[in-house]
C-alpha positions in Angstrom: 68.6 79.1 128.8 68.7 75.2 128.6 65.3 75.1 130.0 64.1 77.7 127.9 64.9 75.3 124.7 64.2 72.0 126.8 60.7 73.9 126.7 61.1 74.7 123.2 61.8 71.5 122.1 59.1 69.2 123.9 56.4 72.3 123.5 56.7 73.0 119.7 55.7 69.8 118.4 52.8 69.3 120.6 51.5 72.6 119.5 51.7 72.0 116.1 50.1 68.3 116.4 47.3 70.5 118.7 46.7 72.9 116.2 46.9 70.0 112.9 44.1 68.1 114.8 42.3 71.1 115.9 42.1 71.7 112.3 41.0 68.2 111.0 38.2 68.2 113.3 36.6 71.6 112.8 36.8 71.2 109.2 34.1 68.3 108.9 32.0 70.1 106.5 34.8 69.6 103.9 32.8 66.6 102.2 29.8 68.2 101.6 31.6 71.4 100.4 33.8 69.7 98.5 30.8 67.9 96.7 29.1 71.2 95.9 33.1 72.7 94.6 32.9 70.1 92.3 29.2 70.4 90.9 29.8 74.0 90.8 33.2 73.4 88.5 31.7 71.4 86.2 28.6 73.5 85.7 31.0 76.1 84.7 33.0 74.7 83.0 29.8 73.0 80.7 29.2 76.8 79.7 32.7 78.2 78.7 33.1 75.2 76.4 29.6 75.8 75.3 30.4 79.6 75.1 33.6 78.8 73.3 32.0 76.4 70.8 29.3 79.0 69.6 32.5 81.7 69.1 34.4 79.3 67.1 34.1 79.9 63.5 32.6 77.2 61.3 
C-alpha cells in the first residue's frame, strides 16, 4: 500500500505539470484568436449602444 501512495505522491504532480504544459503549448493560436475576440467585442458592442441610442426617447 505504501508503494501504491509513494507512486501516488511522486506521479500526480508530474502529471499535472505534463498535462499544464501540454496545454500551454498546443494553445499557440491564443494570440491571434484572442485579437479577433476582441475586434469582434467591440464591433458588437459599437451596435447595441448604437441600437440603444436610436430606442432612447428624445
Amino acid at each position: 500500500m505504501a508503494t501504491l501512495w509513494g507512486f501516488v505522491i511522486i506521479a500526480g504532480p508530474l502529471l499535472l505539470l505534463l498535462a499544464l504544459v501540454a496545454g500551454r503549448f498546443l494553445n499557440k493560436n491564443s494570440r491571434v484568436s484572442r485579437a479577433e475576440t476582441e475586434a469582434a467585442t467591440k464591433r458588437v458592442r459599437d451596435e447595441q449602444a448604437a441600437e440603444d441610442a436610436a430606442r432612447e426617447p428624445r
